[in-house]
FIVEXTOR-445918 format. One line per 5 residues: number of its first residue (from 1); for each residue x, y, z of C-alpha. Coordinates in steps of 0.001 Angstrom, whole numbers, plus 500000, padded with zeros to 6 digits. Each point is the difference from the previous one (the first is absolute). Example, Ala and Ser with C-alpha at 12.3 -4.5 7.8 and 13.67 -1.06 7.14 Angstrom:
1 = 512300/495500/507800; 501370/503440/499340
END
This chain:
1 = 317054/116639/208047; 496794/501463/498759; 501680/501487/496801; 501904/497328/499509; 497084/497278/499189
6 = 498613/503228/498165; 502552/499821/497677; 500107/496210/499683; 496278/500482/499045; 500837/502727/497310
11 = 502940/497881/498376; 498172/496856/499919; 496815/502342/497962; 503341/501363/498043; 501664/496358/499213
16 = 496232/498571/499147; 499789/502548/497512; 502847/499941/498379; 499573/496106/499082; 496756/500532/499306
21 = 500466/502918/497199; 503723/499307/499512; 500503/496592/499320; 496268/498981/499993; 498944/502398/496609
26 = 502962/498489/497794; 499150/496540/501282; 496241/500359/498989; 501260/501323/496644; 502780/497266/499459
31 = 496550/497856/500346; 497999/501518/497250; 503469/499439/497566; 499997/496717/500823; 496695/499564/499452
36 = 499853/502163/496565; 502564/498054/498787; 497827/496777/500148; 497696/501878/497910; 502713/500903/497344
41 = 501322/495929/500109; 496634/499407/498493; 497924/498923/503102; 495896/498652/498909; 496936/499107/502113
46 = 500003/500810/503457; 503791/500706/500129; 499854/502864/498082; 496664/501649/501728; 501769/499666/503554
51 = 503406/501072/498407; 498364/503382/498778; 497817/500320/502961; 503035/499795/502303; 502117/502048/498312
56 = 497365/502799/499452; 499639/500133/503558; 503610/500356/500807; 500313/502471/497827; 496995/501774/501071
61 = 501263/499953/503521; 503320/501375/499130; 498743/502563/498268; 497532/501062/502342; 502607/499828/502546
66 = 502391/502516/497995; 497196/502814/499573; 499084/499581/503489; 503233/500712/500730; 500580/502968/497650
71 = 496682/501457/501361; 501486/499994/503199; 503348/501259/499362; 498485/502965/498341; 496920/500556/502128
76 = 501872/503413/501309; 499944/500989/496567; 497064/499189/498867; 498129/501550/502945; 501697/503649/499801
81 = 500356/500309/496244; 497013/498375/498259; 497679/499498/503348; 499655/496458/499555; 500226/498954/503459
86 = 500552/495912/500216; 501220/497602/502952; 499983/502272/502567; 501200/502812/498423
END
């Protein structure tokens, strides 16, 4: 029974996860398109400064998610070729 609820544990870490960085990322980013494209409709005033503050945060979110994500694909690498050790490496 004990490995049982052990592995309930482990797939709900596993299914959190996977909405968080699989559909959560393109949601975020479907966000900052939205919101660019009020900027290229020809938003003024206030619109426009919230437009391209959301939108640069999206982005910046995505993007920091992505290297994050590179970094710790190819930490392995990175550790026994160049010495770089990151993440736990």
């Amino acid at each position: 029974m004990h490995t049982f609820l052990s592995n309930l544990t482990d797939l709900w870490r596993v299914t959190v996860a996977a909405l968080v960085f699989g559909a959560g990322l393109p949601v975020v980013f479907a966000l900052g398109i939205r919101y660019r494209a009020q900027l290229d409709d020809g938003a003024t005033g206030s619109t426009r400064t919230v437009a391209l503050t959301v939108s640069t945060v999206c982005f910046a979110v995505v993007m920091i998610a992505v290297v994050a994500g590179v970094l710790f694909i190819a930490r392995g690498f990175l550790a026994t070729r160049l010495g770089i050790h990151l993440l736990g490496a």
